[in-house]
Z-matrix of the N, CA and C atoms (Angstrom, degrees):
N
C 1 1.442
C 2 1.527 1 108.50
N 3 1.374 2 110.29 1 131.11
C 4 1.607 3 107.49 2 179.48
C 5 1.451 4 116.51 3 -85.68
N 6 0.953 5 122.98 4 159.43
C 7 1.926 6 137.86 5 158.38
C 8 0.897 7 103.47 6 -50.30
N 9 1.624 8 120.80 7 171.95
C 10 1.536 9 133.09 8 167.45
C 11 1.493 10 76.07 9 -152.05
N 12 1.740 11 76.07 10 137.18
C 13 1.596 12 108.50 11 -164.03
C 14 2.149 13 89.32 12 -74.50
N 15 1.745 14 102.83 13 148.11
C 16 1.455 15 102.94 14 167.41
C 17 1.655 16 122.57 15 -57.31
N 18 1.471 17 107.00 16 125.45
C 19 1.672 18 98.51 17 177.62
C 20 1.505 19 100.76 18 94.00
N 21 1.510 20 121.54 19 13.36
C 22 1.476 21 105.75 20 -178.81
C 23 1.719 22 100.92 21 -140.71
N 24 1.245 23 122.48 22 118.24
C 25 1.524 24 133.48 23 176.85
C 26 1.918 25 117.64 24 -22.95
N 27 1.013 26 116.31 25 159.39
C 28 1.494 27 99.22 26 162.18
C 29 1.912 28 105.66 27 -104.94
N 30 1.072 29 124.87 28 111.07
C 31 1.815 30 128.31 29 -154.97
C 32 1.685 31 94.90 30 -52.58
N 33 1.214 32 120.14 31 -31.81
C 34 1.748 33 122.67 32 176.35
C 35 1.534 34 132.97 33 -64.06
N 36 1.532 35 100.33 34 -13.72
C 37 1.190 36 111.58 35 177.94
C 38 2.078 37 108.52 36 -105.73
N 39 1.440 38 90.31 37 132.10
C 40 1.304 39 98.44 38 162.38
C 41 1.674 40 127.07 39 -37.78
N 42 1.298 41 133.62 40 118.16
C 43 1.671 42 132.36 41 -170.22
C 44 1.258 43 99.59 42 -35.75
N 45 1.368 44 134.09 43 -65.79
C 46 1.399 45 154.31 44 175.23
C 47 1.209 46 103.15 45 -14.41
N 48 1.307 47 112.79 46 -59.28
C 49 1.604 48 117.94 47 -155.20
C 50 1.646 49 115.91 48 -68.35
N 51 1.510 50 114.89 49 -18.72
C 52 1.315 51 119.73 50 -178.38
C 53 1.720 52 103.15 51 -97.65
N 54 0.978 53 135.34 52 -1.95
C 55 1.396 54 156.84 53 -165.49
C 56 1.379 55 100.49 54 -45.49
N 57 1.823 56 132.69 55 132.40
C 58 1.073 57 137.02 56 -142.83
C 59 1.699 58 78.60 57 -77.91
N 60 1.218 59 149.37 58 178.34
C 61 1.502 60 152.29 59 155.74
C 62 1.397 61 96.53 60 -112.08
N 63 1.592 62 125.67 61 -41.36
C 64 1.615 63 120.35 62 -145.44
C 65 1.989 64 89.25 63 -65.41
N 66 1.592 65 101.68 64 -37.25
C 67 1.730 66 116.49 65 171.90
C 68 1.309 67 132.18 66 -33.93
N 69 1.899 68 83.66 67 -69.03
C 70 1.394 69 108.37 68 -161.57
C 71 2.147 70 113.18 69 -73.13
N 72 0.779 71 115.07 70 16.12
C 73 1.201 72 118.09 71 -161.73
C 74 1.832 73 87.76 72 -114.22
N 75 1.783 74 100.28 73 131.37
C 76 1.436 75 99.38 74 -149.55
C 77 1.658 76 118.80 75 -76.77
N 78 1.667 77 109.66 76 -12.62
C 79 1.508 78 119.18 77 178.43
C 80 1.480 79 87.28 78 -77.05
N 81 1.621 80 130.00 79 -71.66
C 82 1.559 81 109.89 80 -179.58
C 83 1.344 82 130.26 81 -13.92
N 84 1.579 83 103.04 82 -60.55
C 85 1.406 84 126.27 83 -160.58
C 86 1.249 85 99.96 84 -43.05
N 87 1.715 86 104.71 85 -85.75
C 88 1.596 87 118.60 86 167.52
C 89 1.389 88 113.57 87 -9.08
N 90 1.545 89 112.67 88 -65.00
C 91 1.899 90 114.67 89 -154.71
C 92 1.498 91 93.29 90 -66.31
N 93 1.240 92 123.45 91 -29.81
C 94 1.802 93 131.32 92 -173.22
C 95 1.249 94 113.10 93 -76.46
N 96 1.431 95 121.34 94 -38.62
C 97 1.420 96 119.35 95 -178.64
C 98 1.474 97 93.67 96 -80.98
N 99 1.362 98 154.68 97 -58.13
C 100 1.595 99 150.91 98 -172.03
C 101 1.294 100 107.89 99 -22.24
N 102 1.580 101 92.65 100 -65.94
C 103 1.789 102 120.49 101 -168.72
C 104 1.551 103 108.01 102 -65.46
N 105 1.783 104 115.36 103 -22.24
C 106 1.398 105 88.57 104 -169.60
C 107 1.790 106 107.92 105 -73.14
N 108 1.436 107 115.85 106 -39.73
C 109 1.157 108 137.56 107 159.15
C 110 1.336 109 122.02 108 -31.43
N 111 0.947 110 122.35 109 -20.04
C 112 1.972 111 124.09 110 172.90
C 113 0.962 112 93.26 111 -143.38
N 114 1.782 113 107.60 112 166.22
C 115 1.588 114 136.69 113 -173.92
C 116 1.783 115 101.70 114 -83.83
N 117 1.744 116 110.94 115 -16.10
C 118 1.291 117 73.15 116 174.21
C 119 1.756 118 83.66 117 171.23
N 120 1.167 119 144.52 118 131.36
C 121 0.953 120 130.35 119 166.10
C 122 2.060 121 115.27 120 -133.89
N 123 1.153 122 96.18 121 173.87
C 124 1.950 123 105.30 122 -174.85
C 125 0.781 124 122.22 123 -60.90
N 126 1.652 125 148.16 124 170.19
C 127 1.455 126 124.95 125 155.87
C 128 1.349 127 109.12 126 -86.18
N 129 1.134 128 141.48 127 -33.79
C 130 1.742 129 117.10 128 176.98
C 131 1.362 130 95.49 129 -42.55
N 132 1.594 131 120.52 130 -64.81
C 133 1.466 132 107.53 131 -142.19
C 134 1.811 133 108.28 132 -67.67
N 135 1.404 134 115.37 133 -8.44
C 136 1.682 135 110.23 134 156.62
C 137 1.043 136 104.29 135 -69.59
N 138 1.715 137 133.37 136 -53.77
C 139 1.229 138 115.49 137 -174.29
C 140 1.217 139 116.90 138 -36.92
N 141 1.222 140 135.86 139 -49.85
C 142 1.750 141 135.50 140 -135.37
C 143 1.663 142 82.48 141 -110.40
N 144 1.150 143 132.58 142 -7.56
C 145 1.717 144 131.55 143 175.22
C 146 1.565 145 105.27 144 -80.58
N 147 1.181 146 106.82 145 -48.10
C 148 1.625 147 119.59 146 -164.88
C 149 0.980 148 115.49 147 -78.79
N 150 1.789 149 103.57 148 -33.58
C 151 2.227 150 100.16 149 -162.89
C 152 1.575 151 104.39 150 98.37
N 153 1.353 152 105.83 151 -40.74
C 154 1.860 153 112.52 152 -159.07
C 155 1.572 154 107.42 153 -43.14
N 156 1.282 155 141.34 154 139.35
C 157 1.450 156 133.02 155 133.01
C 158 1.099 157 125.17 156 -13.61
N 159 1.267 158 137.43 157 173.00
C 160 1.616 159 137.28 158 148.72
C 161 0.924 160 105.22 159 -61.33
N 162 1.105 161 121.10 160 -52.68
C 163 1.814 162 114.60 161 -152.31
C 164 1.739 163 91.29 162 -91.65
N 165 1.234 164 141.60 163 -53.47
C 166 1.373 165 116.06 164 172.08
C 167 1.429 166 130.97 165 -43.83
N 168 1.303 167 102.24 166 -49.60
C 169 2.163 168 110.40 167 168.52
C 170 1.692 169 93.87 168 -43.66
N 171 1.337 170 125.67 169 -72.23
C 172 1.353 171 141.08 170 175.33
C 173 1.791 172 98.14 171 -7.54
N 174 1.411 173 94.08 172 -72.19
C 175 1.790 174 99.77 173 -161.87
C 176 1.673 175 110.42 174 -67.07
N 177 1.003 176 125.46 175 -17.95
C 178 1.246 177 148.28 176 -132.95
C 179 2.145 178 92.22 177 -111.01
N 180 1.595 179 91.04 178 -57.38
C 181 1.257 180 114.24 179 -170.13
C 182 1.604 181 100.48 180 -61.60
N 183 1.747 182 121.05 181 -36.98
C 184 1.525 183 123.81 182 -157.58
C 185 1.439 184 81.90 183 -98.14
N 186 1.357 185 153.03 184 -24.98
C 187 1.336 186 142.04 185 173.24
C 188 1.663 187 95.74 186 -44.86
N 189 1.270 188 91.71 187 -82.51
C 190 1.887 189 107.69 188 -169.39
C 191 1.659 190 100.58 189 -36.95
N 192 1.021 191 128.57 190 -40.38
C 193 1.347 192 125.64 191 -147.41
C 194 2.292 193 96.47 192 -99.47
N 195 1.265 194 89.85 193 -29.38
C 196 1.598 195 75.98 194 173.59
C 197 1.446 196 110.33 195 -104.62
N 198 1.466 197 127.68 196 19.81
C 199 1.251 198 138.79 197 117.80
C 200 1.465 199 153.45 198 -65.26
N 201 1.269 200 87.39 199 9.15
C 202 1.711 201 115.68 200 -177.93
C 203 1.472 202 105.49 201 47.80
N 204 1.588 203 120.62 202 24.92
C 205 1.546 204 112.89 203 154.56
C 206 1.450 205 118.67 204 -71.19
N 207 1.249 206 138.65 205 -32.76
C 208 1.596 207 140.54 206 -168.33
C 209 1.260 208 89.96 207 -128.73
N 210 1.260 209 86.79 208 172.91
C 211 1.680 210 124.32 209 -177.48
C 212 1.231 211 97.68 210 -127.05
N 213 1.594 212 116.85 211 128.90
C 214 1.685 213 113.49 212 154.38
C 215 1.547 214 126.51 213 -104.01
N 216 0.919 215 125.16 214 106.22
C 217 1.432 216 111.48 215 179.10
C 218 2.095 217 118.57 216 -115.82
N 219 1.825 218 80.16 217 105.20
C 220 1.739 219 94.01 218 167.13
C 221 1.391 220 128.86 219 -64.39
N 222 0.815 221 117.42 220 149.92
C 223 1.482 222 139.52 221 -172.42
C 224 1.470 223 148.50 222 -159.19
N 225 1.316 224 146.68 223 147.66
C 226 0.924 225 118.48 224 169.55
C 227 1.701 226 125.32 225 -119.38
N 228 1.213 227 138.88 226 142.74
C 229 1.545 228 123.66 227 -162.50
C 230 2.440 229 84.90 228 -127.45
N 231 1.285 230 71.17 229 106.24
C 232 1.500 231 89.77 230 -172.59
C 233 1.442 232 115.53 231 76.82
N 234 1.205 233 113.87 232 -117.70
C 235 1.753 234 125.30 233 178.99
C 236 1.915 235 100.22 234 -95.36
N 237 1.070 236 113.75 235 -23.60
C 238 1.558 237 117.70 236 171.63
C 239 1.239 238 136.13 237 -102.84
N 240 1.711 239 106.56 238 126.50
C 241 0.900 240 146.00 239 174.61
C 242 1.630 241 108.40 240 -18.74
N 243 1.575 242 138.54 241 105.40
C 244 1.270 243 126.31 242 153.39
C 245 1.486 244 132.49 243 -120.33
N 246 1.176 245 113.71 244 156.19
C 247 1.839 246 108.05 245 -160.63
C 248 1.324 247 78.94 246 -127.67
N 249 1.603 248 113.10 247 133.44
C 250 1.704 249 120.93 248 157.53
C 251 1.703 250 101.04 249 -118.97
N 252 1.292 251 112.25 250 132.69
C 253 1.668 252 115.60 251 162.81
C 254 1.714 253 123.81 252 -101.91
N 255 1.220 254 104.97 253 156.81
C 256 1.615 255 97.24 254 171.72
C 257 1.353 256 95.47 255 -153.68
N 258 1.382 257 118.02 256 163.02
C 259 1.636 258 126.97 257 159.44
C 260 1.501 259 101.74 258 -70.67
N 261 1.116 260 110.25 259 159.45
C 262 1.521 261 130.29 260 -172.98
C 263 1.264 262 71.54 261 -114.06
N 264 1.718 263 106.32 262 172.45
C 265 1.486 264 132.97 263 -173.93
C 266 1.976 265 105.94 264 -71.27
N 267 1.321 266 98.47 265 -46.38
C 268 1.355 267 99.46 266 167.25
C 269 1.609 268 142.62 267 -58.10
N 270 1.329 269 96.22 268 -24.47
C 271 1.333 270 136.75 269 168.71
C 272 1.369 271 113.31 270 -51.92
N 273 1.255 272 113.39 271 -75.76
C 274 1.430 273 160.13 272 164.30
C 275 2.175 274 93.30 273 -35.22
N 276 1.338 275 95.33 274 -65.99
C 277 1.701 276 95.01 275 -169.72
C 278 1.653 277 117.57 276 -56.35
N 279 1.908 278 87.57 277 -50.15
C 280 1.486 279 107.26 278 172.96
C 281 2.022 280 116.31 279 -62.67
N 282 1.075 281 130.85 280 -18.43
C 283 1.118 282 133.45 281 141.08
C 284 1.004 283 142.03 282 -41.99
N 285 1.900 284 104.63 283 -51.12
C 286 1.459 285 113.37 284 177.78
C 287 1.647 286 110.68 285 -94.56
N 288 1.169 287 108.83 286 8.34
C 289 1.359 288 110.79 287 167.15
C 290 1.741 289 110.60 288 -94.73
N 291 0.837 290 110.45 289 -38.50
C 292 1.569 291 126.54 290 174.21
C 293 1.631 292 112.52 291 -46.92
N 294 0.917 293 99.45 292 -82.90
C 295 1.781 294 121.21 293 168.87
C 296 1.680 295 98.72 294 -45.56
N 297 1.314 296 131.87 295 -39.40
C 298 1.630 297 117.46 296 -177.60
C 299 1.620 298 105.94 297 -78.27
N 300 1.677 299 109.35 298 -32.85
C 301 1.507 300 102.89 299 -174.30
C 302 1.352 301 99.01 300 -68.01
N 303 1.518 302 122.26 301 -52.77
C 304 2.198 303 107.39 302 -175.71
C 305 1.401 304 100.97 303 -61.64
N 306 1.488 305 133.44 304 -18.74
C 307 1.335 306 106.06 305 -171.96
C 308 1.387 307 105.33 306 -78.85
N 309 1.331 308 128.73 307 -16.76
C 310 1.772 309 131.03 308 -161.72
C 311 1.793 310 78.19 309 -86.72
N 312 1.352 311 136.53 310 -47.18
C 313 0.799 312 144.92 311 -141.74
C 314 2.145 313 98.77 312 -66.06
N 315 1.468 314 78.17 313 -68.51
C 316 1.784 315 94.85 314 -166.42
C 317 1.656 316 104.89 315 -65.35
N 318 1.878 317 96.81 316 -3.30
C 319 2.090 318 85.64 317 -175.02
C 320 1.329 319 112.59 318 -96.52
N 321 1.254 320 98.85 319 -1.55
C 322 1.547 321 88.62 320 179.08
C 323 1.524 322 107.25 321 -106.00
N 324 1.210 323 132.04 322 19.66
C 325 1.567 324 125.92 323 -161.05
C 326 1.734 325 93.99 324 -97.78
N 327 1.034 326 119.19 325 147.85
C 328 1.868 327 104.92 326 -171.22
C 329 1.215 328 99.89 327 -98.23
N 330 1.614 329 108.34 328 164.62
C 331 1.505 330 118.03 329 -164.80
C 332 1.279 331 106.79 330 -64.65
């Protein structure tokens, strides 16, 4: 049985099947598509984008982030508490790789 070189598909498997998961999972998705679109936004204002809870955005937010997709940066602006997020560069790549594999995916399916 041969290797498959790092960074290269196995041609036998369905596109689908290698499909980023940390991505494809639909509260991710959302917080990933927001962020790819701006330099950087708060967590309320994902909250009130997404729908999510606190504490779900929360779990959702430490996935991405101990995946080196986001950045969190705490803070405080007076006596209150502020959270800003951004994609990291990897983030950002692993995104645009994501979105090209469903797009190869959904273009070939016939009308």
């Amino acid at each position: 049985m041969s290797e498959i070189p790092d960074g290269q598909s196995d041609p036998k498997l369905h596109p689908l099947a290698e499909i980023d998961l940390i991505a494809h999972a639909p509260a991710r998705l959302m917080i990933l598509t927001y962020l790819y679109v701006v330099e950087s936004a708060d967590y309320v204002y994902l909250m009130r984008l997404t729908g999510l809870t606190w504490g779900n955005l929360s779990t959702h937010l430490t996935k991405l982030e101990q995946n080196d997709y986001i950045d969190i940066k705490k803070e405080f602006r007076g006596k209150k508490p502020h959270t800003t997020l951004h994609l990291t560069d990897h983030g950002r790549e692993a995104f645009r790789a994501y979105k090209s594999r469903l797009q190869n995916v959904l273009g070939t399916l016939p009308e």
